[in-house]
N, C-alpha and C positions, 0 to 999 in steps of 0.2 A: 379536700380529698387528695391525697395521694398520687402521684402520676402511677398510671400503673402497670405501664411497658418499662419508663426509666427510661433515659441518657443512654445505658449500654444495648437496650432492646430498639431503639430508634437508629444506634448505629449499626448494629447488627441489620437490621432489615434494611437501610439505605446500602452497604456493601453487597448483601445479597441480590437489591434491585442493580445495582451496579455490575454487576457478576453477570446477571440476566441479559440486560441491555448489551455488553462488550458481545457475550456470545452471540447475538442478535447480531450484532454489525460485522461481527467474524465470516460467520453464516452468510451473510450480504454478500460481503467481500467474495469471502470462496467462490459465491457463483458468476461474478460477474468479474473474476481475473484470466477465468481460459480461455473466452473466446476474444481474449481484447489479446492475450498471448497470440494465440491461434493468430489470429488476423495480422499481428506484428511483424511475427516472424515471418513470413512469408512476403509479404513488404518490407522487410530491411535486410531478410537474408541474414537472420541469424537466428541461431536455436536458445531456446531458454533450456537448460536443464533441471531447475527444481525454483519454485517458488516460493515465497511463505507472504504469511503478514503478523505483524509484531508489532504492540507499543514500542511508537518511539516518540521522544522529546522533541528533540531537534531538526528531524529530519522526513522527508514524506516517503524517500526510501532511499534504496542500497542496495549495491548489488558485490558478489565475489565471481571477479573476470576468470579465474581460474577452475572455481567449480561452476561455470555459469547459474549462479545462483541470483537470483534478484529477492530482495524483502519488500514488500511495502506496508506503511504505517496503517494501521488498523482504523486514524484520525482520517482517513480517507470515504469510508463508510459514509460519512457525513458531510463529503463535498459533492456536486453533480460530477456525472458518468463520463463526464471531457474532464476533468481534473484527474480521474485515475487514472486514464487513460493515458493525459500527459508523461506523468509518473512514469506508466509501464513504456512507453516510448523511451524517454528519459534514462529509464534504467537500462536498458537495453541498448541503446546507443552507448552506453557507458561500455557495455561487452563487446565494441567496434574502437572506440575508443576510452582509454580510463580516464584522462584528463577533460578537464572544463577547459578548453583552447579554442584556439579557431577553427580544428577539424571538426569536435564533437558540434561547436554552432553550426558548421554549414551541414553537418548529419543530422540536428535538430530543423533546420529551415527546410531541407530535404525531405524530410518525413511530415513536419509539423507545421508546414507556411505560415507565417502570420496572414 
């Protein structure tokens, strides 16, 4: 007998479940990046001005020093709540300093002690 969803109906519905799931970890994300905001900025003394999260490749996030904007990777949904967190330090110490140097390590050791 015949398959009788097809190749194109199987993919169809795996991008749909896929579509489903990202918004699911979207949704996650959303609630659990303002109060790790919130709490940052007041320990490091610096303001976020707008946040987002985004598939990214390469990267767990980003930030733009000039619009204080920070991104973080949507791949984050799916690490525990001290890895985002990292991240939101991370990016935010980048809006104290842009460079990966010695300044930004000792504002990461400062914030984030091993």
């Amino acid at each position: 007998m015949k398959d009788l969803v097809g190749a194109k109906g199987r993919r169809r519905a795996h991008a749909q479940r896929e579509r489903v799931i990202l918004a699911w970890y979207r949704q996650q994300l959303k609630a659990l990046i303002p109060p790790l905001i919130e709490l940052w900025e007041a320990a490091m003394g610096v303001k976020v001005a707008e946040w987002g999260v985004k598939q990214m490749k390469t990267k767990w996030g980003a930030c733009n020093i000039e619009a204080r904007r920070i991104w973080l990777n949507l791949e984050l949904a799916k690490k525990p709540v001290q890895c985002l967190a990292y991240i939101v330090v991370n990016e935010m110490a980048h809006l104290l300093e842009r460079h990966q140097n010695d300044r930004f390590t000792v504002l990461m050791d400062r914030f984030l002690p091993q």
